[in-house]
N, C-alpha and C positions, 0 to 999 in steps of 0.2 A: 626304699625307706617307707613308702607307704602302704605296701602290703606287710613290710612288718609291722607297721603299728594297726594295720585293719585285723591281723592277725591275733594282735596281744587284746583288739576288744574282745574280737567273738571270744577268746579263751577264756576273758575275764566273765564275760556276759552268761558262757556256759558254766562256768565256777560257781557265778553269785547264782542262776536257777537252782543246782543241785544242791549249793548249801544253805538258800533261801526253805527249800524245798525237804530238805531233811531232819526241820523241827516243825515242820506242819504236824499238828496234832489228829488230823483225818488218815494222815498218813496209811496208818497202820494197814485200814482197811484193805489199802490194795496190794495185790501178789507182789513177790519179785518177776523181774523180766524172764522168759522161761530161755533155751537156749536157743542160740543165733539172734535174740530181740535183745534190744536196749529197752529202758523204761524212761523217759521225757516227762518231764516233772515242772508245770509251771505253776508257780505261786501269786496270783494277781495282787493286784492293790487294794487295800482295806478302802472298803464304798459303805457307807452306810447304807441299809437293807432298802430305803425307798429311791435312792439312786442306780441301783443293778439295774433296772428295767430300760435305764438310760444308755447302756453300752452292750457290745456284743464283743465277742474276740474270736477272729479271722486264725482258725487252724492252717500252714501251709505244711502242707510235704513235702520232700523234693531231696536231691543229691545235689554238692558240687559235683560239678563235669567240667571238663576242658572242652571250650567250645568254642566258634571262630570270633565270638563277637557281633556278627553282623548277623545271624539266621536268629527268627524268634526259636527259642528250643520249650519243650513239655516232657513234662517227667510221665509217667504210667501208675503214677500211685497215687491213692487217696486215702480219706479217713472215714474210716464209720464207727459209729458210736455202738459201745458191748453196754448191757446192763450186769451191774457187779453183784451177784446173786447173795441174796442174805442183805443186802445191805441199801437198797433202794439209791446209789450213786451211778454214775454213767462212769467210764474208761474211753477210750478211745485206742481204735487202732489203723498200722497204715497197711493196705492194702493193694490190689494191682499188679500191675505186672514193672518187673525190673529194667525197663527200658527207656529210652529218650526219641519224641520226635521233634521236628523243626522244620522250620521252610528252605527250600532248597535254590537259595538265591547263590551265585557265586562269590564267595570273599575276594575282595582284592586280592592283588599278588604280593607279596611280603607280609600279606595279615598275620603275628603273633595271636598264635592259641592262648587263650586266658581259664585262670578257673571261676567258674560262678556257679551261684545256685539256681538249678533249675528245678523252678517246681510245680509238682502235679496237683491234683486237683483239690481245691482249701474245701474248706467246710465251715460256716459260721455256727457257734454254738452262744448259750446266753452266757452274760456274767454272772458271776459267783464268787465272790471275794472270801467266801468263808470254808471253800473246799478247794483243793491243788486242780489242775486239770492235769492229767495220768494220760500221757499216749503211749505204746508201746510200739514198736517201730523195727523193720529187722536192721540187724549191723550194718553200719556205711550210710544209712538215713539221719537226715538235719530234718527238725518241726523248726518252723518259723510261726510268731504270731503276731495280730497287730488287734489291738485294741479301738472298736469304732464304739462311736458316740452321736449319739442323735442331736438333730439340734433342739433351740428353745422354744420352738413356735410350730401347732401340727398347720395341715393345710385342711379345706375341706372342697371335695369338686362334687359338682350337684350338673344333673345330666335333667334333661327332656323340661318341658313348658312351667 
């Protein structure tokens, strides 16, 4: 029961990116996905322009894999940022190699294989509420993102006499 309702989020979660994402008016600017790539299309939250400087958004790459549960696992992919020529916008893509590593602890004996997402190397980039973020990714890759935010008070450290 509760992998089908973990199931029916991400489905929904990836519904509402792509059709969030399909009346973005910047849209245009960027290609279609070329063959063997998907195109990953996040729409952020409307910030007004003096608060973007206040957040950043956490690109992750990575696959589901079956894996024991108990070993930490790492995907071989990351993202690097492409400039989209003509047009002064960034892209992003994943790159790397198609593989998984992890520590090699033993599972217990009856351990059930589960699927998760294992993911390779993030990337933070700035917020930008007024343009998509466009990753392009090969087939069978998930982008996951997290949204960080600075707090309300800097610090200041002062060194020597």
């Amino acid at each position: 029961m509760i992998k089908l309702a973990q199931l029916m989020i991400i489905g929904l979660t990836l519904f509402s990116f792509n059709a969030c994402a399909a009346v973005h008016p910047e849209l245009k600017a960027f290609p279609a996905a070329k063959d063997g790539m998907e195109r990953f299309i996040i729409t952020l939250p409307d910030k007004d322009r003096s608060e973007d400087a206040n957040f950043k958004v956490e690109l992750i790459p990575g696959k589901v894999m079956l894996t024991d549960g108990v070993n930490q696992m790492r995907h071989g992919s990351t993202i690097e940022p492409r400039p989209l020529t003509g047009w002064g916008y960034t892209y992003y893509e994943v790159t790397g190699q198609d593989l998984a590593m992890g520590t090699l602890m033993a599972a217990p004996e009856g351990v059930q294989k589960t699927e998760q997402f294992v993911p390779g190397t993030p990337i933070l980039i700035r917020y930008n509420s007024r343009l998509p973020v466009v990753i392009y990714a090969p087939r069978g890759y998930d982008i996951r993102y997290r949204i960080w935010s600075a707090g309300e008070t800097t610090e200041l450290e002062r060194t020597g006499p």
